[in-house]
MARKE-631509 format. One record per atom (N, C-alpha, C, O): chain; atom name; x negated, y, z negated. Coordinates in pm, 1 decimal. Atoms other than C-alpha are relative to their C-alpha. Last residue first. Layout:
! MARKE-631509
+---+----+----------+----------+----------+
| c |  a |        u |        v |        w |
+---+----+----------+----------+----------+
| A | CA |        X |        Y |        Z |
...
+---+----+----------+----------+----------+
END
This chain:
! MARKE-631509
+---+----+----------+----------+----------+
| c |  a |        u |        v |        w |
+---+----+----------+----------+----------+
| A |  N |   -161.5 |     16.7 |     46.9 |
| A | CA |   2778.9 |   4415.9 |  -2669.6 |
| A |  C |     15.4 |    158.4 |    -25.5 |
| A |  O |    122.7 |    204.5 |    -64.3 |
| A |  N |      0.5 |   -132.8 |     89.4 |
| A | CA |   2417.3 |   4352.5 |  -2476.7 |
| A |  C |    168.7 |     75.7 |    -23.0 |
| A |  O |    238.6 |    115.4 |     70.3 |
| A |  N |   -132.7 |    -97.5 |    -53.2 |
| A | CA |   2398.2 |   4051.4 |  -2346.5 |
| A |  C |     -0.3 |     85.0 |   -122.6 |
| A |  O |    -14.0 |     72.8 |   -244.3 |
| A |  N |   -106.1 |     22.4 |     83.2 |
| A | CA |   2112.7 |   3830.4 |  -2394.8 |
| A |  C |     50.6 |    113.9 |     15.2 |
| A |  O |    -19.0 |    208.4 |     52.3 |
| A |  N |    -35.5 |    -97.0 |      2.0 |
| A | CA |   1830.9 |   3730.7 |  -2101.9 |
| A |  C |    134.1 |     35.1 |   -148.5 |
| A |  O |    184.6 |    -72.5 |   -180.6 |
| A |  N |   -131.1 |      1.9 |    -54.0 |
| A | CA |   1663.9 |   3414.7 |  -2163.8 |
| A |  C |     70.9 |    143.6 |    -14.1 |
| A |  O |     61.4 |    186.3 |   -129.2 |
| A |  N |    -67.7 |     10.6 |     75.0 |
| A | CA |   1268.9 |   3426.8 |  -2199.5 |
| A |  C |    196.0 |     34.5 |     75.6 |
| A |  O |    230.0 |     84.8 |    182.7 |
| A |  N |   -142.3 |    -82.7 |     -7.3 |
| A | CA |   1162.2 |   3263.8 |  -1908.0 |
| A |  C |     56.1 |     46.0 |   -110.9 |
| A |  O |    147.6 |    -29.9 |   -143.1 |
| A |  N |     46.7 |    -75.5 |   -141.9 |
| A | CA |    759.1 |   3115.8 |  -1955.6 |
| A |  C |    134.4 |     97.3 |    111.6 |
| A |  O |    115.2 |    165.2 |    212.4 |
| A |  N |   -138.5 |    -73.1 |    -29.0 |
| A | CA |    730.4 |   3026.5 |  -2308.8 |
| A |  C |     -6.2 |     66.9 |    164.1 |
| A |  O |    -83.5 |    151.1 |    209.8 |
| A |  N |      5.0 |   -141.8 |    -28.1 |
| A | CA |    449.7 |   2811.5 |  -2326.2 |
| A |  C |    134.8 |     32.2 |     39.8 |
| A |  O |    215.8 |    -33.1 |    105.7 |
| A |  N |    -14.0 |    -21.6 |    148.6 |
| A | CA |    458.5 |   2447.3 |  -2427.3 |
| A |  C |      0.4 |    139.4 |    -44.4 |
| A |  O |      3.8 |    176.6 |   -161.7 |
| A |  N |     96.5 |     -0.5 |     26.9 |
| A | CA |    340.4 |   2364.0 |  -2058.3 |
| A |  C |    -47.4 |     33.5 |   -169.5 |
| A |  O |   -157.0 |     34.3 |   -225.5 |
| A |  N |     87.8 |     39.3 |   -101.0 |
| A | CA |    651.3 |   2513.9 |  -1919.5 |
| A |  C |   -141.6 |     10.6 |    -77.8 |
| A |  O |   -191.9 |    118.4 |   -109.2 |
| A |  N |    189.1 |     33.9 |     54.7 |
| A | CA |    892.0 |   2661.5 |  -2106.8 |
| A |  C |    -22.0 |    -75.2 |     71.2 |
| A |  O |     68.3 |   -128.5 |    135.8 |
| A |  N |     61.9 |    160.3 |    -36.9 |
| A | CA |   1240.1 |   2783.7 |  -2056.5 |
| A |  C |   -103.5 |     19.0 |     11.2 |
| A |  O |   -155.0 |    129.6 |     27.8 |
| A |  N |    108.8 |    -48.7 |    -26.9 |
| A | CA |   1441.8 |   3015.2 |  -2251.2 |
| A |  C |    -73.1 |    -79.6 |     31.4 |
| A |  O |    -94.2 |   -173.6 |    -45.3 |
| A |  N |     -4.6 |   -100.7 |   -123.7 |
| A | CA |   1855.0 |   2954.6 |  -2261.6 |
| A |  C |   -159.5 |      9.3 |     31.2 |
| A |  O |   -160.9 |     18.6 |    153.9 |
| A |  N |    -64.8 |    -91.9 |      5.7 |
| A | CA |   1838.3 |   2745.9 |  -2552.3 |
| A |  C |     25.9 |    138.4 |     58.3 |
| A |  O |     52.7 |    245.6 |      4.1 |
| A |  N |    -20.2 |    -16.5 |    129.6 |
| A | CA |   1569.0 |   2499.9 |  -2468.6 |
| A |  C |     62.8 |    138.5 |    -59.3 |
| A |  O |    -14.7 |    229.8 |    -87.8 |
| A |  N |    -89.5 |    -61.9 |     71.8 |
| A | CA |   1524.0 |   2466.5 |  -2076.6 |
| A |  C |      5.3 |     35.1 |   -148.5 |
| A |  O |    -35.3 |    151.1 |   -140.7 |
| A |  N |   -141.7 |     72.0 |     47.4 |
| A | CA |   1258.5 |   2240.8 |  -1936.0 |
| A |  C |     30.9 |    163.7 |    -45.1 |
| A |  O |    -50.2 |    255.8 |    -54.4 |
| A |  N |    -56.7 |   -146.7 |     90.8 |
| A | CA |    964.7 |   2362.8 |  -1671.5 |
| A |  C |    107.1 |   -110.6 |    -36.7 |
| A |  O |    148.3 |   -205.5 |     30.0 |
| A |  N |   -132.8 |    -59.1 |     -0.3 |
| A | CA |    812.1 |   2018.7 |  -1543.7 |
| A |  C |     48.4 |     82.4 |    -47.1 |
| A |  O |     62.9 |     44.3 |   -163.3 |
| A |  N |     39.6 |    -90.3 |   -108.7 |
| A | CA |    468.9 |   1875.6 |  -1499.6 |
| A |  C |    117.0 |     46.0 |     12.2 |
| A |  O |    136.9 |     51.4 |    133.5 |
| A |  N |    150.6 |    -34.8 |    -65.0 |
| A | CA |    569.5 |   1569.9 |  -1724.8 |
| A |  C |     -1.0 |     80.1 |     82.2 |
| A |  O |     72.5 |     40.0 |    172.4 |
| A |  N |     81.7 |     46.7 |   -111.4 |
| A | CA |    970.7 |   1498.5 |  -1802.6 |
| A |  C |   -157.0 |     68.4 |     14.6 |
| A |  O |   -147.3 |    189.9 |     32.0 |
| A |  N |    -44.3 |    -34.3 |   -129.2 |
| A | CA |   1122.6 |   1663.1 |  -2109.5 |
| A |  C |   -124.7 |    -67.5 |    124.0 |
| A |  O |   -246.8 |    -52.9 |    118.6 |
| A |  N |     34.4 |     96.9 |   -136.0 |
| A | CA |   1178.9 |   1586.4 |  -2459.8 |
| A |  C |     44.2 |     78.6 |    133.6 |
| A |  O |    146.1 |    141.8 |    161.5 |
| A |  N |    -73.9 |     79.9 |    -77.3 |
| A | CA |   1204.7 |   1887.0 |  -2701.9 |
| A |  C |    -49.4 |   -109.0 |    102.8 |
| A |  O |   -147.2 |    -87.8 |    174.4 |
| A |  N |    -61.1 |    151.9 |     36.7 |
| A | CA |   1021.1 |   1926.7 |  -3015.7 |
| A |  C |    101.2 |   -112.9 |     91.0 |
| A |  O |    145.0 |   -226.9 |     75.2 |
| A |  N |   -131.0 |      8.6 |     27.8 |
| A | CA |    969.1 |   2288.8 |  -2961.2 |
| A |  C |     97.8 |   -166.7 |    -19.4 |
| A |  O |    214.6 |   -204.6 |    -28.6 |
| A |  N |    -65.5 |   -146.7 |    104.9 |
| A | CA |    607.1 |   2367.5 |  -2990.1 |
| A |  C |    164.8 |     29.1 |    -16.2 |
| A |  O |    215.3 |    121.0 |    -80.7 |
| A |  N |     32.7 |    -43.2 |    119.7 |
| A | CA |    430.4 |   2012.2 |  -2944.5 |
| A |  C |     31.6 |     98.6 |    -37.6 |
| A |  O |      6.3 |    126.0 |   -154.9 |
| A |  N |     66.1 |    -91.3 |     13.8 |
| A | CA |    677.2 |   1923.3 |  -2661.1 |
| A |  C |    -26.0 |     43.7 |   -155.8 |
| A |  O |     57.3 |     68.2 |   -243.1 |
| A |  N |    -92.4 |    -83.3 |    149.4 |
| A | CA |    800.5 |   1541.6 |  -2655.9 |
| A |  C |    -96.2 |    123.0 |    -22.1 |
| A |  O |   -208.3 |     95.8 |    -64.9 |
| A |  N |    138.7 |    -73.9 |    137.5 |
| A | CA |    657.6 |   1392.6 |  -2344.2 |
| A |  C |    145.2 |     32.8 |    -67.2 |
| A |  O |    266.2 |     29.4 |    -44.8 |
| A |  N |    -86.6 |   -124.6 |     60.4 |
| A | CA |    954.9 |   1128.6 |  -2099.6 |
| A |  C |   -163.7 |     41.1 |   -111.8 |
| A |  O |   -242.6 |    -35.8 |   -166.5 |
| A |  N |    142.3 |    -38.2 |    106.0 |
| A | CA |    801.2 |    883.5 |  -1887.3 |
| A |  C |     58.7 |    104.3 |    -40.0 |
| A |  O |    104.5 |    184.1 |     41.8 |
| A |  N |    114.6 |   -144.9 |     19.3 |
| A | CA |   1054.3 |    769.5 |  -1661.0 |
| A |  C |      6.8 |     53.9 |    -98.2 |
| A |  O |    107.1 |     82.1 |   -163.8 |
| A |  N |    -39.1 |   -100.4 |     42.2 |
| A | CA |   1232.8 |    411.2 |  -1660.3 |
| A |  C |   -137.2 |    139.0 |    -18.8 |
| A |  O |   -254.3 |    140.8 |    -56.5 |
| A |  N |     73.6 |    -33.9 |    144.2 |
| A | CA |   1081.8 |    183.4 |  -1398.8 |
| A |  C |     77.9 |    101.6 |    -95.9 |
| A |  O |    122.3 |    188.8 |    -21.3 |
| A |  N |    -53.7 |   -163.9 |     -8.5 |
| A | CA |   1359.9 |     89.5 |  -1110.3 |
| A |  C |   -116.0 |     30.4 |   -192.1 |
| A |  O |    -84.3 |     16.4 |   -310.2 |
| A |  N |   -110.2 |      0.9 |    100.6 |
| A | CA |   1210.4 |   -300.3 |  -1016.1 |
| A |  C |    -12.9 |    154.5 |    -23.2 |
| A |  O |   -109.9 |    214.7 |     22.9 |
| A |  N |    -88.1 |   -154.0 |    -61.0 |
| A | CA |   1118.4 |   -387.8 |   -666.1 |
| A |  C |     81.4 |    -13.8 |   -129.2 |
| A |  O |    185.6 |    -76.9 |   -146.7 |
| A |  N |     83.7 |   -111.6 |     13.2 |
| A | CA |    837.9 |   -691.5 |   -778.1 |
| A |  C |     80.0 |    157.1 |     24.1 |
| A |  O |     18.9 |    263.3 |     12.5 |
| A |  N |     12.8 |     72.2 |    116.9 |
| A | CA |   1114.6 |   -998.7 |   -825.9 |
| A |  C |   -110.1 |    178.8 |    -23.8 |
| A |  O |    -89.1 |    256.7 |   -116.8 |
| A |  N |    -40.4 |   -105.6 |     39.3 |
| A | CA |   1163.4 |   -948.2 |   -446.6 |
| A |  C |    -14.7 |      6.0 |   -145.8 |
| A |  O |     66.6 |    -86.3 |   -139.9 |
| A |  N |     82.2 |    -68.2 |    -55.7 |
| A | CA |    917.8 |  -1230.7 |   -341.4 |
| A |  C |     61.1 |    173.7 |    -62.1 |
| A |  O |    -14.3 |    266.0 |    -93.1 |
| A |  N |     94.9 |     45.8 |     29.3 |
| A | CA |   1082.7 |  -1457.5 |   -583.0 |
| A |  C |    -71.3 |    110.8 |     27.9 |
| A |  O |   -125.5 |    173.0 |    -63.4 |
| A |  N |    -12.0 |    -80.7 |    174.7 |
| A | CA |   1434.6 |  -1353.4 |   -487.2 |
| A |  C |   -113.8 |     18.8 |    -35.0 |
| A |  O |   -124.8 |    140.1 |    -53.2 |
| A |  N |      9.2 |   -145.1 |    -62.2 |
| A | CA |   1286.3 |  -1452.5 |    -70.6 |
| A |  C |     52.9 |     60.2 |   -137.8 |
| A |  O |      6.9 |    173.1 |   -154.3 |
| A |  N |    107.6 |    -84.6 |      9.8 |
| A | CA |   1154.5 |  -1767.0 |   -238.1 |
| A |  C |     22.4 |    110.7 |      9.5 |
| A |  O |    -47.1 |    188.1 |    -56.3 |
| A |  N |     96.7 |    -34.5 |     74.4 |
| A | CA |   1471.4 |  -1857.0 |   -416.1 |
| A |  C |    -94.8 |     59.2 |     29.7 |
| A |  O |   -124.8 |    157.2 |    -38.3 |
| A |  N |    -55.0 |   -109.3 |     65.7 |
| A | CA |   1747.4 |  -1789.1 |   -146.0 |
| A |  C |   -146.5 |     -5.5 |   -101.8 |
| A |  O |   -225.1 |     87.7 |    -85.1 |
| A |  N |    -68.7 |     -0.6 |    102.7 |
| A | CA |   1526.6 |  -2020.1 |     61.1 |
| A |  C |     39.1 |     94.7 |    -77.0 |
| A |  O |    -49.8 |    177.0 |    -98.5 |
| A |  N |     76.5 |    -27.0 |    106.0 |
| A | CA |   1320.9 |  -1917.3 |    398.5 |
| A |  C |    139.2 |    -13.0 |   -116.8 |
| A |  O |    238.1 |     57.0 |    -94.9 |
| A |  N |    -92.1 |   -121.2 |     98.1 |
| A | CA |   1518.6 |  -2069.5 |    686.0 |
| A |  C |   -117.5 |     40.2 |   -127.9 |
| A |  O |   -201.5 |    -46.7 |   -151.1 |
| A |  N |    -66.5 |     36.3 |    109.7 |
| A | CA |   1249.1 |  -2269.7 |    880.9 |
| A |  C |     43.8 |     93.8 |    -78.3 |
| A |  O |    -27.1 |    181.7 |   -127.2 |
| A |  N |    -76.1 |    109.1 |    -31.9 |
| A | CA |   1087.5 |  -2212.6 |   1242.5 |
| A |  C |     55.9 |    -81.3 |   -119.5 |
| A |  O |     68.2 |   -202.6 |   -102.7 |
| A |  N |     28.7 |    140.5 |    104.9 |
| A | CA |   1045.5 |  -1885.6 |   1154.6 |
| A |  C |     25.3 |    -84.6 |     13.1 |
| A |  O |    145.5 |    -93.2 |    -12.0 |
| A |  N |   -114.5 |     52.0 |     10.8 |
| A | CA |   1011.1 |  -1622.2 |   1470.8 |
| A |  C |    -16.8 |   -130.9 |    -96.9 |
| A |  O |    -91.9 |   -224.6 |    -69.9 |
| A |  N |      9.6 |     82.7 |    122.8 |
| A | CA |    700.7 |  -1369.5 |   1526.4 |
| A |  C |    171.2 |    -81.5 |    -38.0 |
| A |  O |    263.4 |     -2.3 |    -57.1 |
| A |  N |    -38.5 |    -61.5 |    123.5 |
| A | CA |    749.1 |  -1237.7 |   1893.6 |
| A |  C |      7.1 |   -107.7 |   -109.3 |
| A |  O |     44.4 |   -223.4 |    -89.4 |
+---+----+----------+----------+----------+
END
């Protein structure tokens, strides 16, 4: 079995990790309601949610 015959240094093994970083995600801004929302994703916008810039739930409203 593979075994090191020398400690590997706090630096190289930081060094090597240096590549595992948390990217922030890609946010669109929809051309028919102006809201930000993640890629390939239904969002919300005042109860009625869209998908694709299309209305695709309108929100139900209570009847008084």
């Amino acid at each position: 079995m593979a075994h090191p015959k020398r400690k590997q240094s706090k630096t190289r093994r930081d060094k090597r990790r240096t590549h595992y970083k948390i990217e922030a995600p890609n946010v669109n801004t929809c051309k028919t309601t102006g809201e930000a929302h993640l890629p390939h994703r239904a969002y919300e916008v005042d109860g009625d949610v869209y998908y694709n810039g299309k209305l695709f739930i309108k929100a139900e409203t209570e009847a008084e």
